[in-house]
C-alpha positions in Angstrom: 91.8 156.2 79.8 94.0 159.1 79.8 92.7 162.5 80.4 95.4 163.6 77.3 94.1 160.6 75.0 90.6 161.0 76.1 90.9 164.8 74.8 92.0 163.4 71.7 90.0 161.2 71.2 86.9 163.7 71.9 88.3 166.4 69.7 88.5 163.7 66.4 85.0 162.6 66.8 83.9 165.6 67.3 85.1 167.3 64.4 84.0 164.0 62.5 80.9 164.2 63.0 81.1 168.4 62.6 82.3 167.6 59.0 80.1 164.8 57.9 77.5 166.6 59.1 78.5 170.0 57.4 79.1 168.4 53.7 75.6 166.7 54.2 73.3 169.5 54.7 75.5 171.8 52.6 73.4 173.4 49.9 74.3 173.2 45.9 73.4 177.1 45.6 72.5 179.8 47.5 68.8 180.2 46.0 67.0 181.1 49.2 67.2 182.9 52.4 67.1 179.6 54.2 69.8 178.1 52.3 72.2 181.1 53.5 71.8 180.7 56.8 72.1 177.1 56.9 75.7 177.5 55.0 76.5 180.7 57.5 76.2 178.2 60.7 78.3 175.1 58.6 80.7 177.9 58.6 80.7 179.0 62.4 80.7 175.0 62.8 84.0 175.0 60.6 85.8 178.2 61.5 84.7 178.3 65.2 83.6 175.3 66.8 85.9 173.2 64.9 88.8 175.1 65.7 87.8 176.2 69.5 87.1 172.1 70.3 91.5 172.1 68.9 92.3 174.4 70.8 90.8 173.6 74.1 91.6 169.5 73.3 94.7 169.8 72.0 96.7 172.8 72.5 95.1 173.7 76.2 94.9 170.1 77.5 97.2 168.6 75.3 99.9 170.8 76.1 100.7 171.8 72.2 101.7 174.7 70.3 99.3 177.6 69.1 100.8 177.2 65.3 99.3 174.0 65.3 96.1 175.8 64.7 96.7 176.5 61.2 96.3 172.7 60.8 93.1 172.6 61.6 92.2 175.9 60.4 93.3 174.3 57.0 91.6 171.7 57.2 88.5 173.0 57.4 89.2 175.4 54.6 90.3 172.7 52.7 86.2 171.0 53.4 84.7 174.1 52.8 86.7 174.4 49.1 85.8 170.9 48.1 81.8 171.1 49.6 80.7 174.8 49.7 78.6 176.2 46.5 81.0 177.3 43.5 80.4 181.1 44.3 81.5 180.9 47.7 84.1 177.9 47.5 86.3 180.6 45.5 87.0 182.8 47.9 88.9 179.8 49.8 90.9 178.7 47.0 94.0 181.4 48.1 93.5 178.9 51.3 94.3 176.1 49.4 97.0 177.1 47.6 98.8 179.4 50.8 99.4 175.8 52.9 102.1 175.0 50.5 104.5 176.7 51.3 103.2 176.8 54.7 103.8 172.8 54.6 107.2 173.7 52.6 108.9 175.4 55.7 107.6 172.9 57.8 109.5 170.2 56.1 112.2 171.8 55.5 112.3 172.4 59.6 111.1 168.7 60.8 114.0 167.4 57.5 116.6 169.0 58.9 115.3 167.7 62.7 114.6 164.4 61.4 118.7 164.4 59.8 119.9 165.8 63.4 118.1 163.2 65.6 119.0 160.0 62.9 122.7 161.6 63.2 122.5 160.9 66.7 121.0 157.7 67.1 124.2 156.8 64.2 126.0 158.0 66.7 124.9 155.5 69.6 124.0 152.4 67.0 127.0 150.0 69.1 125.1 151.2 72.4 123.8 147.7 73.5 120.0 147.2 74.0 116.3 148.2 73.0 117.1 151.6 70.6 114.4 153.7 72.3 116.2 153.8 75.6 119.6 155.0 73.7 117.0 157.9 71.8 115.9 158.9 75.5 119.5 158.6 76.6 120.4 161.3 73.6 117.6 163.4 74.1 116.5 163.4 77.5 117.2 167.3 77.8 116.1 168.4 74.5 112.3 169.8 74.0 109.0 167.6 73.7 109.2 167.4 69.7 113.0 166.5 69.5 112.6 163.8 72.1 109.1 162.4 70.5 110.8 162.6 66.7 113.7 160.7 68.1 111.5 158.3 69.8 109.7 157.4 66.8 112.8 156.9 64.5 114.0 154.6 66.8 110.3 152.6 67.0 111.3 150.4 63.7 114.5 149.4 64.7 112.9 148.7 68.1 110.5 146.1 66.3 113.3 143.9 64.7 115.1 143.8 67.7 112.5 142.4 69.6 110.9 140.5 67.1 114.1 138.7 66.3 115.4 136.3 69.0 119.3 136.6 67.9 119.1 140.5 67.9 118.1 140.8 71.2 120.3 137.3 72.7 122.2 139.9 74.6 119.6 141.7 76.4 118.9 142.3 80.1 117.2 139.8 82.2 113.8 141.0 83.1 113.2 142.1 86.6 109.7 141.1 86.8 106.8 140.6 84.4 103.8 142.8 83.7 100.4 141.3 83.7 99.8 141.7 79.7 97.4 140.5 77.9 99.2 140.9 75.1 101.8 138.3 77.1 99.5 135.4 75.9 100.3 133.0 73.6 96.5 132.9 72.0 96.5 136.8 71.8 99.5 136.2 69.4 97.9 134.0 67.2 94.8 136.0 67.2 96.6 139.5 66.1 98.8 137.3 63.3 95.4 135.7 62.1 93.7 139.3 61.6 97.2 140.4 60.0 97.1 137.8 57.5 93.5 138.3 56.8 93.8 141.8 56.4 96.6 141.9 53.9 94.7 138.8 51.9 91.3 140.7 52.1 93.2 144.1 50.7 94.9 142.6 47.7 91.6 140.8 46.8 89.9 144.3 47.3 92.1 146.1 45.2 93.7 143.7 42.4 91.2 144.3 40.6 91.7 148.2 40.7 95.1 148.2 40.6 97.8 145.2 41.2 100.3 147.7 41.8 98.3 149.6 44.7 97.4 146.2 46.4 101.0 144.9 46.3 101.8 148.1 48.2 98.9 148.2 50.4 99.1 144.1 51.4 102.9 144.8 51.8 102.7 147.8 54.0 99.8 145.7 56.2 102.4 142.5 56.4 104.9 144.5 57.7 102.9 144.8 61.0 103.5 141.2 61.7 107.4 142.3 63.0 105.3 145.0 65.0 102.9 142.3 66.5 106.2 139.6 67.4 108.1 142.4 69.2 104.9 143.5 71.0 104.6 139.5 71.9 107.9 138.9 73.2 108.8 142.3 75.0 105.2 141.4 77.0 106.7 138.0 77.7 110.1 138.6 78.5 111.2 142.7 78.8 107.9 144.6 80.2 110.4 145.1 83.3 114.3 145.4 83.3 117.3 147.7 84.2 120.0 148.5 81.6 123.1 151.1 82.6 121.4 153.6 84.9 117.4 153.3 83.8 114.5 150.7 85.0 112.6 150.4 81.5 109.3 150.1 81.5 107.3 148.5 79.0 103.3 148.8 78.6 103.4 146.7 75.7 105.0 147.9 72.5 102.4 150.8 72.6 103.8 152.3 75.9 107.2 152.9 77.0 109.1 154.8 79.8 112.7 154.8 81.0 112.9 156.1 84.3 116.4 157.1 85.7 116.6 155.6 88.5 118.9 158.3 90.4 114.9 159.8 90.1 113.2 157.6 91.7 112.1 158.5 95.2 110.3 155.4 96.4 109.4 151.9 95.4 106.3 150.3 97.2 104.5 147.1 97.3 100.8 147.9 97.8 97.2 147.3 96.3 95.4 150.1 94.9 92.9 150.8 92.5 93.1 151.7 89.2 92.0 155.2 89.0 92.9 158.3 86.6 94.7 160.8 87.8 96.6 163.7 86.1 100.8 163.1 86.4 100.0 159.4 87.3 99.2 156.2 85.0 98.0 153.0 86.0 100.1 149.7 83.9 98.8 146.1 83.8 95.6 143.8 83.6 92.7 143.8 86.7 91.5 146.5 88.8 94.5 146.8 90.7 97.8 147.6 90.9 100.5 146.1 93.1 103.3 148.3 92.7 104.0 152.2 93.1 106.9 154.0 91.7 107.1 157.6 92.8 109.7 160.3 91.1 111.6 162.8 92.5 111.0 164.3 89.1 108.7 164.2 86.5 109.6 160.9 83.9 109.0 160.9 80.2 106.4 158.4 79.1 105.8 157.8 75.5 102.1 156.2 74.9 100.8 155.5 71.3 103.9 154.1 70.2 106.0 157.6 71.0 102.7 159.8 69.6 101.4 160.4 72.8 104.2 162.2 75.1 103.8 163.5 78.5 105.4 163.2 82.1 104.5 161.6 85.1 105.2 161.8 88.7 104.3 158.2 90.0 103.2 154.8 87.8 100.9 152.2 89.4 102.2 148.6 88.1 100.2 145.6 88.4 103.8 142.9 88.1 103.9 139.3 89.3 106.8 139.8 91.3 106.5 143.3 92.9 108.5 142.1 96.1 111.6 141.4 93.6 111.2 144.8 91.8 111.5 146.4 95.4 114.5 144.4 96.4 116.5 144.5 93.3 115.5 148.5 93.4 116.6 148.7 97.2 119.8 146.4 96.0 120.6 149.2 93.5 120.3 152.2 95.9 122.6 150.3 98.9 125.4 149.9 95.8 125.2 153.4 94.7 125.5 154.5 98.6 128.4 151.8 99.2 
């Protein structure tokens, strides 16, 4: 796992439990001395723990902003307004109402972002191929948050054109496959089964609640059965290609890079084991990889369908082929020197 999605990962369970645990053994009133001090360390738990596990997980590891703490330091206000005791829960109810216009400005910042980035990707809409690669084309030299907004904009488009064979008729032969599992045929059948289940088991749940809200909810779970084809075919067909100047790389729908390949210092056919490492990422099924790509230059690569952003220095590839990914790299190079 990655040390960035590992972090992550920590951090939410960690302030899970922190906050389950907090509204539990919160008390109704403040009647004894032993009920005071058992609400003082719920609140060293939600003001400092809380927020010192954020900012060592996600803004020291992660690599994010110091603002960002007034998410989490909102968040736990937010708990503590809802579960303290009445007399208490007051004094946090200025909290409450201050992240409006708090989340105001933000929206009117990431609106205005959002407009910019969707101009742009208007602007390159005839540009041939999988949208993400035109979105890292646009924005390869603007900040982190530009680049990962764009990224994800471009993610539903992305799952239409895979997903539908005549959308993508026109689009570059792969180079070489990635082992996937997510390349099988039976792994396809087993993610649509689930999908169908889950939107049948959600309208029956809530129909009886409210036909409205298990319309939407069914509908909104359906719609990851576009998500689930694309993921299918670009497994299959396009986990490896080259399109204008870039070797795409795709780790799944879930994990994406397009490396320039002016950047790319050497290509190698070896084994090696899988292994994390900071600046490096492993791709493909087994406990091995076959083929190294090394960067003159730290790459973009988007994990968690564009959520997860950061930039490596060599990928490990476990491919069927990795003798033809060398030679059609080397084939590249000799054209570009000729």
């Amino acid at each position: 796992m990655r040390p960035i999605v590992k972090y992550r990962l920590l951090f939410l369970a960690f302030a899970i439990v922190l906050f389950t645990i907090g509204v539990q053994l919160t008390p109704e009133s403040l009647a004894t001395a032993n009920d005071e001090l058992r609400l003082s360390l719920i609140a060293i738990g939600y003001f400092g723990l809380i927020p010192l596990a954020y900012w060592y997980c996600i803004i020291k590891k992660g690599s994010q902003k110091w603002w960002k703490l007034i998410i989490i330091l909102s968040t736990s206000s937010l708990v503590a307004r809802l579960s303290f005791p009445a007399d208490i829960a007051d004094y946090f109810e200025f909290v409450a109402w201050l992240k409006y216009p708090i989340i105001g400005v933000l929206l009117i910042i990431e609106s205005f972002l959002v407009f910019t980035i969707i101009r742009g990707l208007l602007k390159v809409r005839k540009v041939k191929g999988d949208p993400r690669v035109s979105a890292v084309e646009v924005y390869a030299d603007e900040d982190e948050k530009a680049l990962s907004i764009a990224f994800i904009v471009a993610g539903e488009p992305t799952n239409w054109y895979y997903a539908i064979p005549w959308f993508s008729r026109n689009h570059p032969t792969g180079i070489s496959h990635i082992k996937l599992l997510s390349a099988k045929p039976w792994h396809l059948s087993l993610m649509l089964s689930g999908c169908l289940t889950s939107c049948v088991a959600s309208y029956m749940i809530l129909v009886n609640w409210s036909e409205l809200a298990a319309i939407i909810v069914s509908s909104i779970i359906s719609l990851t059965l576009v998500m689930l084809v694309a993921n299918y075919r670009i497994s299959r067909r396009y986990s490896m290609y080259r399109i204008r100047n870039r070797l795409v790389v795709n780790n799944a729908i879930w994990g994406f890079m397009a490396i320039d390949i002016n950047e790319i210092e050497t290509v190698a056919v070896n084994q090696a084991t899988k292994k994390v490492v900071d600046d490096e990422l492993s791709i493909g099924r087994g406990e091995q990889t076959n083929l190294t790509i090394r960067f003159k230059t730290p790459q973009w690569y988007f994990g968690g369908l564009g959520q997860l952003v950061e930039k490596l220095t060599v990928v490990h590839i476990n491919v069927a082929e990795p003798e033809k990914v060398v030679a059609a790299l080397t084939d590249i190079e000799q054209s570009e020197a000729a």
